[in-house]
C-alpha positions, 0 to 999 in steps of 0.5 A: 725715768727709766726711759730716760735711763735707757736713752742716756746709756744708748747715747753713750755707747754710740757716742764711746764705746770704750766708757764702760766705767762711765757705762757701770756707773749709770748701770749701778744707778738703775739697779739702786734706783730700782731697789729704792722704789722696793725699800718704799714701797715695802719698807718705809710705810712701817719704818715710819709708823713704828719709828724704831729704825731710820727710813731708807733714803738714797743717800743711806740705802747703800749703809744699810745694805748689810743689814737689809740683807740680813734682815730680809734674806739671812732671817727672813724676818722683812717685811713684816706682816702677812700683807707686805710680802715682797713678789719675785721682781721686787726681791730680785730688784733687791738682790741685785742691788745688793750683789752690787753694793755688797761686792765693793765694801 
C-alpha cells in the first residue's frame, strides 16, 4: 500500500509539477492512512471490548481528532494499560495527523 502510495506521488510530479494541491492531498492521505493503522492497532481492541466509545473508522477518525488529542496527548490518559503503550513512530504518526486535521478546522 505504501509503495503504492510512493509510485502515485512520483508519477505526478513528473507528469505536473505544478499539482501541489493534487500532490497535498495524496500526502494527507498518507499521514491519515498511517494514523489509522495506529488507532487500530492501539486503540480499537478496547474501544470494542469495552463498548463505552465508537471505534475509529477512516470516515470518522478526522471528527474525532479533537478529542484523541485530548485524550492522548493533553491528559495523557490513552492508551490505556501498562501493556498498550504507543512507541515513538506511532505517536509521531498520530501527531502529525493531527497537525494536519486540527490546522484546517
Amino acid at each position: 500500500m505504501k509503495f503504492a502510495i510512493f509510485l502515485l506521488v512520483i508519477l505526478l510530479v513528473i507528469s505536473n509539477k505544478n499539482n501541489d494541491e493534487a500532490l497535498g492531498a495524496i500526502i494527507q492521505k498518507d499521514y491519515k492512512s498511517i494514523a489509522f493503522e495506529v488507532l487500530q492497532e492501539k486503540c480499537n481492541f478496547c474501544h470494542a471490548a469495552k463498548k463505552r466509545t465508537d471505534i475509529f473508522t477512516l470516515n470518522n477518525m478526522d471528527s474525532l481528532a479533537f478529542e484523541v488529542n485530548k485524550q492522548v496527548f493533553v491528559k495523557k490518559k490513552m492508551p490505556k494499560g501498562k501493556k498498550t503503550k504507543l512507541s515513538e513512530e506511532e505517536s509521531k504518526a498520530l501527531k502529525d495527523w493531527l497537525d494536519k486535521t486540527l490546522e484546517t478546522d
